[in-house]
VMD Tcl script that draws the C-alpha trace (Angstrom):
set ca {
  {129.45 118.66 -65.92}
  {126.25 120.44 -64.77}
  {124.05 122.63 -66.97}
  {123.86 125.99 -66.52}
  {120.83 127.15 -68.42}
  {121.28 130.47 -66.75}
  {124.59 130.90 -68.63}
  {123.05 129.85 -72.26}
  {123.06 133.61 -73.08}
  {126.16 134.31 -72.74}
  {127.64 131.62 -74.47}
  {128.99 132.68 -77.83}
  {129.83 130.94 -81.60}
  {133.68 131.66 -80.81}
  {133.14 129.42 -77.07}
  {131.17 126.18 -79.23}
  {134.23 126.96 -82.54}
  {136.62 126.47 -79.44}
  {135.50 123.41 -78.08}
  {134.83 121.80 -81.17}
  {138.68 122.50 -82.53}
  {139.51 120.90 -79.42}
  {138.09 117.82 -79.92}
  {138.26 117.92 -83.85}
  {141.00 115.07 -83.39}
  {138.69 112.52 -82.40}
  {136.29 112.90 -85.04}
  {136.40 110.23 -87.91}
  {134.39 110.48 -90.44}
  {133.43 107.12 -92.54}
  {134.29 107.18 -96.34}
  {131.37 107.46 -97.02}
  {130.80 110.92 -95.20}
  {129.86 113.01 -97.38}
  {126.71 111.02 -98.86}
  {125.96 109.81 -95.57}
  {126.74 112.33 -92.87}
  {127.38 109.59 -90.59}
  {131.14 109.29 -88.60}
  {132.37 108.40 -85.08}
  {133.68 110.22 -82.17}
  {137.01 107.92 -80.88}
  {136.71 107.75 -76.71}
  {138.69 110.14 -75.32}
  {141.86 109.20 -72.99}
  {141.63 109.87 -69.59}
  {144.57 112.88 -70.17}
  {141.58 114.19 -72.85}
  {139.05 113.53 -70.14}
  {140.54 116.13 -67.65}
  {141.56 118.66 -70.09}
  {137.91 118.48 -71.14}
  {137.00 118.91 -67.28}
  {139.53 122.10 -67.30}
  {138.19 123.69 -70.64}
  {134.86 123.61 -69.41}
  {135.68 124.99 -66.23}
  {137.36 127.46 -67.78}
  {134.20 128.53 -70.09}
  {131.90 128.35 -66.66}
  {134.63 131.00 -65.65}
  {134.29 133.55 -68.64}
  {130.23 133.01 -68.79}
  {129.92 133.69 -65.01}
  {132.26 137.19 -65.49}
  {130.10 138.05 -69.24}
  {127.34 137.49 -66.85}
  {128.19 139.77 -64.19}
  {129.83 142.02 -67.11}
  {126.08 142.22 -68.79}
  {124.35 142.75 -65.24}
  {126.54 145.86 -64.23}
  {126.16 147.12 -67.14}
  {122.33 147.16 -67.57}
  {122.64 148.32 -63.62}
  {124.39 151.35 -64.93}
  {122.03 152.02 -67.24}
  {119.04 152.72 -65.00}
}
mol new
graphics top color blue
foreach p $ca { graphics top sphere $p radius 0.5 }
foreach p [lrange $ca 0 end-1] q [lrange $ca 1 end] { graphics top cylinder $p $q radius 0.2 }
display resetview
């Protein structure tokens, strides 16, 4: 997926809590987690691969309208 720096500010802590429920599944954590902070990420299945694709679509989507949201706005204010 490409970066779009120009989006960073509209991203939110509820759009990187989404994402990371979503791929919560795939985290394992080693026994020894806790003492270590060290775990693994399982590869994802190709089904994961294009519902990641989708989701992040989808949040490109809703930071392109905040974006435009944000701009009329301060538009409206001058």
């Amino acid at each position: 997926m490409k970066l779009r720096t120009d989006l960073l500010k509209q991203l939110t802590a509820e759009d990187i809590l989404e994402e990371a429920e979503a791929n919560q599944h795939r985290y394992k954590a080693e026994p020894t987690f806790s003492k270590t902070g060290v775990g693994s990420l399982l590869p994802a299945s190709a089904e994961e691969r294009e519902q990641e694709a989708a989701r992040g679509e989808a949040l490109v989507q809703r930071l392109k309208e905040r974006a435009r949201r944000s701009e009329n706005e301060r538009a409206g204010k001058k």
